[in-house]
Every structure is written in C-alpha cells, then in structure tokens.
C-alpha positions in Angstrom: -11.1 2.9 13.3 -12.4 -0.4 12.3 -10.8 -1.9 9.4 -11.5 -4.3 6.7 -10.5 -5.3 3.1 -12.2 -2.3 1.0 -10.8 0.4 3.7 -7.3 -0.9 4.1 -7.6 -1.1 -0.5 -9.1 2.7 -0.3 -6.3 3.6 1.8 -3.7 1.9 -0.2 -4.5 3.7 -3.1 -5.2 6.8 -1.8 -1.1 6.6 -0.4 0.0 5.7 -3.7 -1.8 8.5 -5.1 0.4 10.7 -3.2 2.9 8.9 -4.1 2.3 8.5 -7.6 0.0 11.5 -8.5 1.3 11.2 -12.0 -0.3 7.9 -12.0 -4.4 6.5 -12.3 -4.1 4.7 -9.0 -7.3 3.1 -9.3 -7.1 1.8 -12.6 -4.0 0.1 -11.4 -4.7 -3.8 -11.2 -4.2 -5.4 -7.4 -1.8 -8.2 -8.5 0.4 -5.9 -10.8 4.0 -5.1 -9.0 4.1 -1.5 -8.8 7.5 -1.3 -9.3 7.2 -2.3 -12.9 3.4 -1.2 -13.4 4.4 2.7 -11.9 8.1 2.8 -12.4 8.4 3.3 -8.8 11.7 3.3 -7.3 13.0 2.4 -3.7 12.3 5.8 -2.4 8.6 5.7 -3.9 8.4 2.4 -2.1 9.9 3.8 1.1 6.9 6.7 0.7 4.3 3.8 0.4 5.4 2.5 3.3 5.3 6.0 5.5 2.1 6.4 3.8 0.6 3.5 4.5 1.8 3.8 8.3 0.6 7.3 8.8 -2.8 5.9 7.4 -2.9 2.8 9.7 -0.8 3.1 12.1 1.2 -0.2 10.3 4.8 0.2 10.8 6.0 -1.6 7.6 10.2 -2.4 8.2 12.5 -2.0 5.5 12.3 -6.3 4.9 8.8 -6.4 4.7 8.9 -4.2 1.6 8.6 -6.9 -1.0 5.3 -7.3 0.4 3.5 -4.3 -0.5 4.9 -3.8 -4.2 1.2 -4.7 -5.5 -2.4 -3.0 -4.0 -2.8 -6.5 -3.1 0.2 -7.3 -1.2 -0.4 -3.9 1.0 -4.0 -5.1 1.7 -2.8 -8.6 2.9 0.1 -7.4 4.6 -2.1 -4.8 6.4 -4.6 -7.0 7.2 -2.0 -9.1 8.9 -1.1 -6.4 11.1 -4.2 -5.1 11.6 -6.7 -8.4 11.9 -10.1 -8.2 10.9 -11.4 -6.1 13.9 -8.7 -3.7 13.2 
C-alpha cells in the first residue's frame, strides 16, 4: 500500500478509535496530546502503538512513544518510517 499524509491520519484515528471508543476520535484536534485530551494512560499508548503497527507495518519502540501522543505526531512519525512512497 501506498501511503501518504491523509491515509497514515485515517489510520491513526481509526487505531485510536479502538483504542478510545469512548472517545470522538475525529473531532480530536492533531496538535492536542492525547494523554491529556483522552485521558489515555501508558497502556492506551502502548495499544496506539500495536495499533498503529498492525496498520502500517511501523514498529514504534517503547522510546519513540513521546512521539505519537498527538494525531500529529503519529502522522509525522509514520511518515518518517514510511517515506512518501510508502
């Protein structure tokens, strides 16, 4: 699969659905840290990151975490990972 910006976002928020379901995931603002916005904890962030790898394919390590607390962050980091061809 090719990603890019708005499929790596779709997917993003899509994971913290399942994460979150209690949660509007896509009224959540991209820059807002989840952590505080959600009231997720280190074990919802640890399910972001296995959601976001089973997703992508992104293996996100235990110290990369402070960079997907915000829809942002998970986008960039992803991106990263990814590149712009996927």
């Amino acid at each position: 699969m090719t990603w890019d910006r708005e499929s790596l976002r779709e997917a993003a928020l899509r994971v913290l659905g399942e994460v979150a379901p209690e949660a509007d995931a896509a009224a959540v603002a991209g820059d807002l840290d989840l952590r505080e916005e959600l009231e997720l904890d280190s074990m919802d962030i640890l399910n972001l990151a296995i959601g976001l790898f089973q997703a992508t394919g992104v293996e996100v390590p235990e110290r990369d975490y402070a960079q997907i607390v915000t829809i942002d962050g998970c986008v960039a980091y992803l991106m990263g990972r990814l590149g712009p061809a996927g």
